[in-house]
GUVO-801849 format. One record per residue (C-alpha): residue number from 1; residue in three letters; x, y, z. Coordinates in Angstrom, 1 decimal. Each point is the difference from the previous one (the first is absolute). Layout:
GUVO-801849
PT  resi  resn      xx      yy      zz
PT   NUM   ALA       X       Y       Z
...
END
This chain:
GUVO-801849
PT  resi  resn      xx      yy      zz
PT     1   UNK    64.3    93.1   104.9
PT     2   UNK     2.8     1.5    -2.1
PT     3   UNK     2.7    -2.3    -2.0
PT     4   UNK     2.7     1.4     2.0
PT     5   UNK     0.7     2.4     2.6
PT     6   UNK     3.6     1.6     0.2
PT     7   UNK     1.7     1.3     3.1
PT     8   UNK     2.3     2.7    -0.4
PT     9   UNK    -0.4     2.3    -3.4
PT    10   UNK     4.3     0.4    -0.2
PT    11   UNK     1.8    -1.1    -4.0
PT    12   UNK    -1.0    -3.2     1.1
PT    13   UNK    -3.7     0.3     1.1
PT    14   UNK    -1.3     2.8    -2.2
PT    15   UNK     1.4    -2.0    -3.2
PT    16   UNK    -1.5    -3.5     1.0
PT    17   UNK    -2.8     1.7     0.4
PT    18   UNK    -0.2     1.8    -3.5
PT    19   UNK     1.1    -3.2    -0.9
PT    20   UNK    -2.4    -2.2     1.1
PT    21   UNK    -2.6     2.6    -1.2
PT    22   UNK     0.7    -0.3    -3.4
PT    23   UNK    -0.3    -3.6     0.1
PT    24   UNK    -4.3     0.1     1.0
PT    25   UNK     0.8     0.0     3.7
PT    26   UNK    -2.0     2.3     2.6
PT    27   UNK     2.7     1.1     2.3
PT    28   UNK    -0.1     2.1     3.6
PT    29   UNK     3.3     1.7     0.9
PT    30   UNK     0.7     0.4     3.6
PT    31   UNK     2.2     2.9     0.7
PT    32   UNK     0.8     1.4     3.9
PT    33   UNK     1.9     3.0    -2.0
PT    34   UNK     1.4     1.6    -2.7
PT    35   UNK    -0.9    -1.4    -3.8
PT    36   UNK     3.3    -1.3    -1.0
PT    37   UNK     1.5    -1.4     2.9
PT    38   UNK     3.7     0.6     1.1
PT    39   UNK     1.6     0.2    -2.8
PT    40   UNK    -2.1     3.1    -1.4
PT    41   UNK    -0.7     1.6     3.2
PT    42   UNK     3.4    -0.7     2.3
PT    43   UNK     2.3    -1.9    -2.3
PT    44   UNK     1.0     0.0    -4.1
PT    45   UNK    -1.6     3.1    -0.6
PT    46   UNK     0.4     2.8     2.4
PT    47   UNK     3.8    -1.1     0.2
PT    48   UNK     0.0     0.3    -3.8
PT    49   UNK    -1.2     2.9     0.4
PT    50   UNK     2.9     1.3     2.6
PT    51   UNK     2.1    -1.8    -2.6
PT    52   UNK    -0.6     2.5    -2.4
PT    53   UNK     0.2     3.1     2.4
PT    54   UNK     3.3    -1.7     0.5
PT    55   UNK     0.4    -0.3    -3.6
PT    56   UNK     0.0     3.4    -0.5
PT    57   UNK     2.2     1.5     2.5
PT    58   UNK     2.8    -2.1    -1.3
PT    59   UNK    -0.7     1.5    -3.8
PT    60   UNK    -0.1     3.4     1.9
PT    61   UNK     3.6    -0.5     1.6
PT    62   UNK     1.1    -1.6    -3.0
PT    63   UNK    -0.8     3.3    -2.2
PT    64   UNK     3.4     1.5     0.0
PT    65   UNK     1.2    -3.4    -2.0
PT    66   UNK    -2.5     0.8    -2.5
PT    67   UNK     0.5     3.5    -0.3
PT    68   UNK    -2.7     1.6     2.0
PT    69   UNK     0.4     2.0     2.9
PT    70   UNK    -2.1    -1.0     3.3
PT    71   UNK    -0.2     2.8     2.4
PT    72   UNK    -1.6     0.6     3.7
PT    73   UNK    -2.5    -3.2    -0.7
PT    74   UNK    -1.8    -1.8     3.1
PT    75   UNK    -1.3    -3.4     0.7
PT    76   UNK    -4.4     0.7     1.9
PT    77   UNK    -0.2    -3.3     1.3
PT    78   UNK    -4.0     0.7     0.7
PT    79   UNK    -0.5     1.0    -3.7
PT    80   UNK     1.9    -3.1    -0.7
PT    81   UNK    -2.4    -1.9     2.6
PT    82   UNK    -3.5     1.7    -2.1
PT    83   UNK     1.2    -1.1    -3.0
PT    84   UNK     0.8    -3.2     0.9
PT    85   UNK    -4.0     0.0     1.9
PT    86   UNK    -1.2     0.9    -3.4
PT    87   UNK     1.4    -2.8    -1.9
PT    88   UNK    -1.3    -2.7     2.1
PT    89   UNK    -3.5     1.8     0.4
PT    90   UNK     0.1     0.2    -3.8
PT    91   UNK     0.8    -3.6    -0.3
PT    92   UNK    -1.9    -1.3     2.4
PT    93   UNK    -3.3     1.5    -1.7
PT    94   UNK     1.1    -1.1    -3.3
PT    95   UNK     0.1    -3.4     1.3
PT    96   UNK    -3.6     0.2     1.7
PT    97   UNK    -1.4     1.5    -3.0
PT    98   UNK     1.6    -3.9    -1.9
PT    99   UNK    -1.7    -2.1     3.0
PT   100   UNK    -3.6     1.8    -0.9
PT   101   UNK     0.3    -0.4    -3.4
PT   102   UNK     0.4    -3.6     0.3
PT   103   UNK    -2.7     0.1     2.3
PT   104   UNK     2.2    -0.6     2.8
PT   105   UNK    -2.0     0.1     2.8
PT   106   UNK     2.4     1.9     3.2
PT   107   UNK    -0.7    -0.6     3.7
PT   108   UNK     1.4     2.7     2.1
PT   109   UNK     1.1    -1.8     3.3
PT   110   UNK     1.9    -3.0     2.3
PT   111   UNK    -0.5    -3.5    -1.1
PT   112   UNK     0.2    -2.7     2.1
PT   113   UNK    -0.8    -3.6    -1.2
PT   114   UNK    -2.5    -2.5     1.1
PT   115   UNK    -0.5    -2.7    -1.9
PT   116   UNK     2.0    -1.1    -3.0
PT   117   UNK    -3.0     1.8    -1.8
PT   118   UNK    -0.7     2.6     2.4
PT   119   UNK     1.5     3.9     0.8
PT   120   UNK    -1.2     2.2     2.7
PT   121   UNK     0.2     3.7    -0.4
PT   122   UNK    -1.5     2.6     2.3
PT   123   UNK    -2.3    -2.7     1.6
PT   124   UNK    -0.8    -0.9    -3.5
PT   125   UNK     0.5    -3.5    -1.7
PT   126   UNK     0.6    -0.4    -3.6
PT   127   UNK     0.0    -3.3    -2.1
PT   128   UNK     2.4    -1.3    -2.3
PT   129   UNK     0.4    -3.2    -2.1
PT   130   UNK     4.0     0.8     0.4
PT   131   UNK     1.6     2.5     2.3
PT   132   UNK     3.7     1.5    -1.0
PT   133   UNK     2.2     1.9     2.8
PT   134   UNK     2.2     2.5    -1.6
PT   135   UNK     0.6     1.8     3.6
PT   136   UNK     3.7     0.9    -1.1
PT   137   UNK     2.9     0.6     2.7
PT   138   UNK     1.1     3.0     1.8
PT   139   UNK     3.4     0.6     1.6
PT   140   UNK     1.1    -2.3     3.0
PT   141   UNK     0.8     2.3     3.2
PT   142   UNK     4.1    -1.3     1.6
PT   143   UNK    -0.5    -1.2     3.4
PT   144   UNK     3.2     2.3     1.3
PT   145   UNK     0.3     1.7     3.1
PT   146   UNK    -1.5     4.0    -0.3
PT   147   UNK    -2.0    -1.3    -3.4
PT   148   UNK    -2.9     1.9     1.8
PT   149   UNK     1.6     3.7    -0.9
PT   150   UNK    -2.0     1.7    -2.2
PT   151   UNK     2.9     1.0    -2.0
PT   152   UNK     0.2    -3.4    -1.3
PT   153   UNK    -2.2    -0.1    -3.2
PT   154   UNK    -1.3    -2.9    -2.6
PT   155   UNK     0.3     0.7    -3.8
PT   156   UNK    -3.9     1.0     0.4
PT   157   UNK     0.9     2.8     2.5
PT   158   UNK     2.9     1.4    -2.6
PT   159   UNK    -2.2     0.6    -2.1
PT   160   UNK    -2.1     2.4     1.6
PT   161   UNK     3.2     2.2     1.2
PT   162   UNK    -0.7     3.5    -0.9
PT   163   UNK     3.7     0.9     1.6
PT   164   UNK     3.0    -1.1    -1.3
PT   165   UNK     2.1    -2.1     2.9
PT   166   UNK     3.6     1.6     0.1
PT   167   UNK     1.6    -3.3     1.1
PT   168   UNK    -2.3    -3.4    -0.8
PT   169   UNK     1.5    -3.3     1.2
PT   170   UNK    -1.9    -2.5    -2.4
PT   171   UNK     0.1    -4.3     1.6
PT   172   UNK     0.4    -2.4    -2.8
PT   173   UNK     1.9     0.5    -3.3
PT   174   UNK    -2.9    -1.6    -2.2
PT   175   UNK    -1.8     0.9    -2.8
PT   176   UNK    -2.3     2.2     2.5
PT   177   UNK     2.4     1.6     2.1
PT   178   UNK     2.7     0.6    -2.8
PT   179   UNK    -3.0     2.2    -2.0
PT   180   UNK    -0.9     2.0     2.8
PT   181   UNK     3.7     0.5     0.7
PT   182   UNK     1.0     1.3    -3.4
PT   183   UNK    -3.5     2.3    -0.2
PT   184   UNK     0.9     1.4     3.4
PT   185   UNK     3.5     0.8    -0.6
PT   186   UNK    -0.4     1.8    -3.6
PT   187   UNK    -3.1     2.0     2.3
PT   188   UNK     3.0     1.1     1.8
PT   189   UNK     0.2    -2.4     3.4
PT   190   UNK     3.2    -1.8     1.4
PT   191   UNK    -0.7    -3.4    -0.3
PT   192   UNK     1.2    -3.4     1.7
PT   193   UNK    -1.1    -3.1    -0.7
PT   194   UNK     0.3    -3.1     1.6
PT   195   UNK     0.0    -3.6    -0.7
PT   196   UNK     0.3    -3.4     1.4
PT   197   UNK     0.8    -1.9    -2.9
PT   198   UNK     4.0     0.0    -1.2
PT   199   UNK    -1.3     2.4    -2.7
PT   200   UNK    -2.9     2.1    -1.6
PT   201   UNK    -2.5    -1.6    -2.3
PT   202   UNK     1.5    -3.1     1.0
PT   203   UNK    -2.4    -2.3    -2.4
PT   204   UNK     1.4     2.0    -3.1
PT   205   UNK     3.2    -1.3    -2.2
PT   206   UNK     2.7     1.1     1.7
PT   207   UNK     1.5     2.1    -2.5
PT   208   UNK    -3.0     2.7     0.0
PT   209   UNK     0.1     0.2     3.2
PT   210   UNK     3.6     0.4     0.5
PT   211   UNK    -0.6     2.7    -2.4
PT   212   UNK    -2.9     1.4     2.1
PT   213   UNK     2.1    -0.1     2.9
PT   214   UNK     2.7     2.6    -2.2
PT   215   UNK    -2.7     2.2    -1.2
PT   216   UNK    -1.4     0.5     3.8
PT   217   UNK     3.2     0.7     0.8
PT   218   UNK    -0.1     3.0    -2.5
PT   219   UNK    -3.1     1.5     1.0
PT   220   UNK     1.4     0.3     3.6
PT   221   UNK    -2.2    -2.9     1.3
PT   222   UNK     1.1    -1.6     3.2
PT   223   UNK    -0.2    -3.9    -0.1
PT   224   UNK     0.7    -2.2     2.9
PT   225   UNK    -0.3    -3.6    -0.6
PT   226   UNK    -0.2    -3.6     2.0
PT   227   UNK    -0.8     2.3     3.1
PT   228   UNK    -2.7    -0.9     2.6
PT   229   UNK    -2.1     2.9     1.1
PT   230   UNK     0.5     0.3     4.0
PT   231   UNK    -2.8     2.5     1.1
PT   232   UNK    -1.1     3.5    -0.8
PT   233   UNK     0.8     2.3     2.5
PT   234   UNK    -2.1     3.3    -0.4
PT   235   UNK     1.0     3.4     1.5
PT   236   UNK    -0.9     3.5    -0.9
PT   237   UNK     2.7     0.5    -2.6
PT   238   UNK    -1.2    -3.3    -2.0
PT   239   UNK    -0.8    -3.6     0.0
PT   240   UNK     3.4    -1.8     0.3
PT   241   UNK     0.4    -3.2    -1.4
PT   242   UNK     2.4    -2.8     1.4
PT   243   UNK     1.3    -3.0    -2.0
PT   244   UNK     2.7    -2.6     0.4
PT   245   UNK     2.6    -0.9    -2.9
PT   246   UNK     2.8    -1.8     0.0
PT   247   UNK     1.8     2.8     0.6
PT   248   UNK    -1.7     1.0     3.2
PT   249   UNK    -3.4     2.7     0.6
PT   250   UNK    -0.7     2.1    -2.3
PT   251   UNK    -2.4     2.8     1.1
PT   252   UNK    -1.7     2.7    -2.6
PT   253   UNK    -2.1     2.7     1.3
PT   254   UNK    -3.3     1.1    -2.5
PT   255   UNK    -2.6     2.2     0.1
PT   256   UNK    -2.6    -3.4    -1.1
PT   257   UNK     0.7    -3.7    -0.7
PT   258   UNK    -1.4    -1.8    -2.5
PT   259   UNK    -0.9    -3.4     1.0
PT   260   UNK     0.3    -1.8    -3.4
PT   261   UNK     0.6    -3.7     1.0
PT   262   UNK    -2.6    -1.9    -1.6
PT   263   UNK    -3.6    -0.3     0.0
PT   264   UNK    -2.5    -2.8     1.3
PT   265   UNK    -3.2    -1.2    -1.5
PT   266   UNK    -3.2     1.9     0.9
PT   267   UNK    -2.3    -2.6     1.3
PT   268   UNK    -1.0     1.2     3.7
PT   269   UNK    -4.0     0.1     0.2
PT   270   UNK    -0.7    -2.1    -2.5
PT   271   UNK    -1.0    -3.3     1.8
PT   272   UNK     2.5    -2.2    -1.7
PT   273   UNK     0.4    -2.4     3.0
PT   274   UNK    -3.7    -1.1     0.7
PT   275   UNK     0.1    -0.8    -3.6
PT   276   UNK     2.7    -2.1     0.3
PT   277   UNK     1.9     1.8    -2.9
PT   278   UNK     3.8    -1.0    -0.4
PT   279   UNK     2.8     2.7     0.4
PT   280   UNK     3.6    -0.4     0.1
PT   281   UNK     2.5     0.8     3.0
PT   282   UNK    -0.1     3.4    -1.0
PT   283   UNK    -3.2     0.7    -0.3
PT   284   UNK    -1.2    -0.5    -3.7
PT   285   UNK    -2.5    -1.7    -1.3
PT   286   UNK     1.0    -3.3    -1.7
PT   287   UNK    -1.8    -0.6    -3.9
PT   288   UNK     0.0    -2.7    -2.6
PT   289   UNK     0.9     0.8    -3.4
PT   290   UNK    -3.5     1.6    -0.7
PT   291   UNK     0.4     2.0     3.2
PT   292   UNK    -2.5    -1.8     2.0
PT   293   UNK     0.4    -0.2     3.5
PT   294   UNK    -0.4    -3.1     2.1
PT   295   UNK    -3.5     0.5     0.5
PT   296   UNK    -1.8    -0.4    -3.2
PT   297   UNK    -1.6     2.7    -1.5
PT   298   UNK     2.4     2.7     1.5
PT   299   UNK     2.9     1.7    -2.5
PT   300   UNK     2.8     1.9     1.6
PT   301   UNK     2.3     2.3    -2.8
PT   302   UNK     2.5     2.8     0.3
PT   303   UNK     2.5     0.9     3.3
PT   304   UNK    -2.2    -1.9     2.1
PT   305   UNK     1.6    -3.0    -0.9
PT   306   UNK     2.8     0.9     0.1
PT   307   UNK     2.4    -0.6    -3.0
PT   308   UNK     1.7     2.8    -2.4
PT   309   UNK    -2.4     2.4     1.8
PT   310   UNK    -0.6     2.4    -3.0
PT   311   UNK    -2.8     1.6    -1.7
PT   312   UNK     0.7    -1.3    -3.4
PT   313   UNK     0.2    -3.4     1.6
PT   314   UNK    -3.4     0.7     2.0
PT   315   UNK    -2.0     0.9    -3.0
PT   316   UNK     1.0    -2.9    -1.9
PT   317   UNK    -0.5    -2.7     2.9
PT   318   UNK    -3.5     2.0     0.2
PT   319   UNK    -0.4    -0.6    -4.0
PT   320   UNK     1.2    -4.0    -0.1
PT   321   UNK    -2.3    -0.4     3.1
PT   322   UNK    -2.9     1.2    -1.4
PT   323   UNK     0.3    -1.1    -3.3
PT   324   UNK     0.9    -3.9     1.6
PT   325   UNK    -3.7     0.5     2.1
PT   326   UNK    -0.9     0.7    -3.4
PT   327   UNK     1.2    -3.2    -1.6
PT   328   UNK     2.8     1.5    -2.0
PT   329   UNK     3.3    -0.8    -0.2
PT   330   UNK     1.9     2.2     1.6
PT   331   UNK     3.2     0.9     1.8
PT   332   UNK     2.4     2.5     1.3
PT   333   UNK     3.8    -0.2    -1.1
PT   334   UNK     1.9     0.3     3.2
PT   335   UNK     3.3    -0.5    -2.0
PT   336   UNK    -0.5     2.9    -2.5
PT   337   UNK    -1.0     2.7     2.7
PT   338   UNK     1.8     3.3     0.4
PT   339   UNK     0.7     2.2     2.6
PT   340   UNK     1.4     3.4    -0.2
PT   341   UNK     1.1     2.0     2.7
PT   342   UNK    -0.5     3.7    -0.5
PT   343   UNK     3.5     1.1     1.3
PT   344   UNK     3.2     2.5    -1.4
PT   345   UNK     0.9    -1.6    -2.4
PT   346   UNK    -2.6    -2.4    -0.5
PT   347   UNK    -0.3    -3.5     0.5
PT   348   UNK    -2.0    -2.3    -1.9
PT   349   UNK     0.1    -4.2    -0.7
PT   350   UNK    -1.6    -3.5    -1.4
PT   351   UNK     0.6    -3.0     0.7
PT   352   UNK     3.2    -1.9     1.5
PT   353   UNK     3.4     1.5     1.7
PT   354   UNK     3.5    -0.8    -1.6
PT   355   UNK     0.3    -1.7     3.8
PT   356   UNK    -3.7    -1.6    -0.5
PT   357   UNK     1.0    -1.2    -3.5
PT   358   UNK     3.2    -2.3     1.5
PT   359   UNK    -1.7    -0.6     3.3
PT   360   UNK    -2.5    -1.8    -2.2
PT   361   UNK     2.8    -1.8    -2.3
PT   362   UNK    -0.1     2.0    -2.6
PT   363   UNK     3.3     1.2    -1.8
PT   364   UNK    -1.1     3.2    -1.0
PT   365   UNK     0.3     2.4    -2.7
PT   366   UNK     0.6     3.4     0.9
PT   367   UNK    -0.4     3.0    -2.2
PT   368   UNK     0.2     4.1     1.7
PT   369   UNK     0.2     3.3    -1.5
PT   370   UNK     0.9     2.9     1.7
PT   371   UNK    -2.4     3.1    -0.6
PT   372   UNK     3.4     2.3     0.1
PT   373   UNK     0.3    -1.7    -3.9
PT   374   UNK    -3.5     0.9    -0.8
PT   375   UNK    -0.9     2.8    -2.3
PT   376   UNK    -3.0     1.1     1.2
PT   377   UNK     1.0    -0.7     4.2
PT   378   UNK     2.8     2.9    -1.0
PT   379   UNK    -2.2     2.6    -1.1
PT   380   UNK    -2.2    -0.5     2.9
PT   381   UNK     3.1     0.5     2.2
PT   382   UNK    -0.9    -3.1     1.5
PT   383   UNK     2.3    -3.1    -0.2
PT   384   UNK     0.5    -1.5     3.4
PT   385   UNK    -0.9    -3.9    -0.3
PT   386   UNK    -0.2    -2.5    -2.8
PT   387   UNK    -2.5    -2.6    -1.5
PT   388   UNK     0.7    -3.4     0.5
PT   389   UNK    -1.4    -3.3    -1.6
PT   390   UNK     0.3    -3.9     1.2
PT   391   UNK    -0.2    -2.8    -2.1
PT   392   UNK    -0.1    -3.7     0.0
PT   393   UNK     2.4    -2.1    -2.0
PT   394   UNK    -3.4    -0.7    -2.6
PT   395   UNK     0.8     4.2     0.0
PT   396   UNK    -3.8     0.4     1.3
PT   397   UNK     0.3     3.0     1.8
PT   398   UNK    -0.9    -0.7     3.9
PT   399   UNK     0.3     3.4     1.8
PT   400   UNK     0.5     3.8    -0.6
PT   401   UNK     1.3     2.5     2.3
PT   402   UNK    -0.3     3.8    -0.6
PT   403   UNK     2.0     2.7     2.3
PT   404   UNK    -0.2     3.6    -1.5
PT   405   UNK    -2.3     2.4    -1.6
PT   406   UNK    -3.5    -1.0    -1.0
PT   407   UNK     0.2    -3.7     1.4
PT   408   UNK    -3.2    -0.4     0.7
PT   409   UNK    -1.2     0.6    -3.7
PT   410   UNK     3.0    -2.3    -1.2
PT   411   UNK    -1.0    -2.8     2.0
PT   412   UNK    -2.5    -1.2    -2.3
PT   413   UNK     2.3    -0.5    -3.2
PT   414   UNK     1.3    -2.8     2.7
PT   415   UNK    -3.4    -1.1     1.7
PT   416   UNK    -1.0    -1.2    -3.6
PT   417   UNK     3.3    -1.4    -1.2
PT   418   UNK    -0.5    -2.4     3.5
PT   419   UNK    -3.4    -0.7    -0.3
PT   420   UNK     0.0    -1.1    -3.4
PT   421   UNK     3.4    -1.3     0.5
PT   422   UNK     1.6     1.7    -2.7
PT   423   UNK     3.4    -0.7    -0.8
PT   424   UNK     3.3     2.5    -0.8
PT   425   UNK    -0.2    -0.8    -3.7
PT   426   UNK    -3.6     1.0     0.0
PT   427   UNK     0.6     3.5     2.2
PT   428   UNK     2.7     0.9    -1.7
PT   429   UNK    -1.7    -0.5    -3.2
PT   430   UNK    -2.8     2.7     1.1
PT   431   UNK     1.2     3.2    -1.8
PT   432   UNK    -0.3     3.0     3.2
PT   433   UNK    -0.4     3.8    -0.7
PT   434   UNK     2.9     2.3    -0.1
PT   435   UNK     1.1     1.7     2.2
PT   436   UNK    -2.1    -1.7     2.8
PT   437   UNK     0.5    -1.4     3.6
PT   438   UNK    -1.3    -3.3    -1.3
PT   439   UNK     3.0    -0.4    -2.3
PT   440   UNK     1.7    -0.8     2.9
PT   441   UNK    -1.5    -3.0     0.4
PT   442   UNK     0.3    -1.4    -3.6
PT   443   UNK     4.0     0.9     0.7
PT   444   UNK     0.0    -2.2     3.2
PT   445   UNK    -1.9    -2.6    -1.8
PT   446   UNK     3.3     0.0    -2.5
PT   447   UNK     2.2    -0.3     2.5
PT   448   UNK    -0.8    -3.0     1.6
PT   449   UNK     0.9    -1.3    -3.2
PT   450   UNK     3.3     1.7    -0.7
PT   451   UNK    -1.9     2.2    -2.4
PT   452   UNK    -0.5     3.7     1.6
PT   453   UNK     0.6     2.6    -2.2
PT   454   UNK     0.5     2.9     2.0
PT   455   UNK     2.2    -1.6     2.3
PT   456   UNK     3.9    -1.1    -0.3
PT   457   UNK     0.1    -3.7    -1.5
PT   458   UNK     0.8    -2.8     2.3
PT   459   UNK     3.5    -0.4     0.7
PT   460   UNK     1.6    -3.4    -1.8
PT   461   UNK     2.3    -2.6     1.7
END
């Protein structure tokens, strides 16, 4: 009998299970696929990895500005495609290579529970003295009329394109299907998003995403918002999609649609029911605070209970759980995590919203700095967006948002200040390299106060 088994080997499984291995327990982990899970195999890296193909198109177009002349270059989708196979293949042995040299044991297969102590695989049963699901999610499928065309794709299909689409339509204006969008257009497609919500990224504080909206706008981006897709109507020039607005039908014809509206919790198969283990109206699986189940003995962690649904998130609910089984304390800070979205410009943010801040009674303090005043955002050629920092009236900094180059790396100057609840005094009182991206957020930290250097004082009366 092992200590624990773990379904699923995603951020979330494969880290528990290191995890739990370093702590003296003997651990089986159950995986039906690829090491790694979504996120390595269909999610954050491969898009990354597009990301950067993306990257450098725009520094290619861009050369002029910088002096350097770009002639007669081409985008090879396929070689794109190989190299973005190669990455994850790389990765995903790396990560193997960890689970064996923690003595990981990996079971190659479909687990389906039964018992609270007790996983079938192959015709095989396996014994645990606690068994953790870390199945993930995968992307939900719209029940719309002509949804069975096979020229409507999931974000795990656009990945394995080898073609470029001339014309993609791309359903929902989240954090999914506003990546994919801004990879596919700088790879040279027309695309058209729609959403149902009254605007993109509609969790966000409003001001990046009014931003957003402008920079879109730029990059030749089609957005149609508070629309209702109709039905896809597919003939042999293109899939046509037909939503209502306010303003009557809107149809767009594309060469592919993404389907980018959401994803549901991957549970089918795994004999939840005859257990009697508790999920939600949407199909997650309910946990305490140690991320037990109902049924004692069984842990559930990551996207398949639903939540932030990220792979940061997963691997530390995988790392509280175990060490909790352990008898540590231990817990996962749901009001410090960040997400990043890997658009153009890019978007990154901690914590609470301007709108969240007053929603919750808060009178906020508000500090931004626009990257169009930052030194080292000029030489990049890159100052679209602005850093902005939200305060309490104790001047304990509550939330950071990030729109514009290297977001994603600036984020954590912020994910610290709120998690160890750092106030303005004390972030502006951090001395920050020169010239650096990161200055910007010492200057919005100053501002909130009436301090900024680099900006215009306050106006009096």
């Amino acid at each position: 009998m092992y200590d624990l088994i773990v379904i699923g080997a995603g951020p979330g499984g494969y880290v528990a299970a290191i995890r739990a291995a370093q702590l003296g327990m003997s651990v089986l982990l159950i995986e039906k696929d690829q090491i790694g899970g979504t996120c390595l195999n269909r999610g954050c890296i491969p898009t990354k990895a597009y990301y950067e193909n993306a990257r450098v198109l725009q520094n290619i177009q861009q050369g002029q500005d910088f002096g350097v002349q770009v002639t007669g270059f081409s985008f090879d989708m396929n070689a794109a495609f190989q190299r973005k196979q190669q990455i994850v293949k790389q990765m995903v042995f790396g990560i193997e290579r960890l689970l064996k040299a923690n003595t990981v044991e990996i079971l190659r297969g479909t687990a389906v529970l039964k018992d609270a102590h007790t996983v079938q695989v192959l015709g095989e049963e396996y014994s645990a003295v606690r068994i953790m699901i870390a199945t993930g999610s995968q992307p939900t499928i719209l029940p719309i009329a002509g949804s069975d065309d096979p020229r409507l794709i999931t974000s795990d299909q656009a990945l394995d394109l080898t073609e470029v689409p001339p014309r993609l339509a791309v359903i929902g204006g989240g954090v999914i299907g506003l990546e994919f969008a801004c990879i596919f257009n700088k790879f040279g497609s027309q695309v058209t998003v729609f959403e149902s919500q009254a605007s993109i990224l509609h969790q966000l504080d409003r001001e990046i995403v009014k931003r957003m909206q402008v920079f879109l706008k730029r990059q030749r981006i089609n957005v149609h918002t508070s629309v209702q897709i109709e039905r896809l109507e597919g003939t042999d020039q293109g899939l046509t999609v037909h939503a209502l607005s306010s303003k009557g039908e809107i149809s767009v014809q594309a060469d592919l649609v993404l389907q980018a509206g959401g994803r549901r919790a991957c549970t089918d198969g795994l004999n939840l029911a005859s257990l009697g283990i508790t999920t939600d109206q949407s199909g997650f699986i309910v946990v305490d605070e140690q991320f037990q189940t109902n049924v004692e003995g069984v842990y559930a962690i990551g996207d398949v209970i639903g939540g932030p649904m990220l792979a940061h998130v997963a691997s530390e609910e995988g790392i509280a759980a175990v060490e909790g089984m352990a008898g540590q304390s231990s817990s996962v800070q749901y009001r410090a995590v960040p997400s990043t979205i890997f658009t153009f410009p890019e978007i990154a943010v901690v914590g609470l919203t301007e709108e969240e801040a007053k929603n919750s009674g808060i009178v906020p303090l508000v500090g931004k700095f626009s990257f169009a005043a930052n030194g080292k955002a000029v030489t990049m050629g890159e100052t679209d967006g602005l850093v902005k920092v939200i305060s309490d009236q104790d001047k304990r900094i509550i939330g950071m948002h990030v729109i514009g180059p290297h977001a994603s790396d600036l984020i954590l100057e912020g994910t610290l200040a709120v998690s160890q609840q750092l106030t303005l005094p004390a972030m502006r009182s951090i001395v920050h390299a020169h010239p650096t991206l990161g200055e910007a957020i010492k200057e919005a930290a100053l501002e909130a106060e009436g301090l900024a250097i680099h900006l215009d004082p306050p106006r009096k009366g």
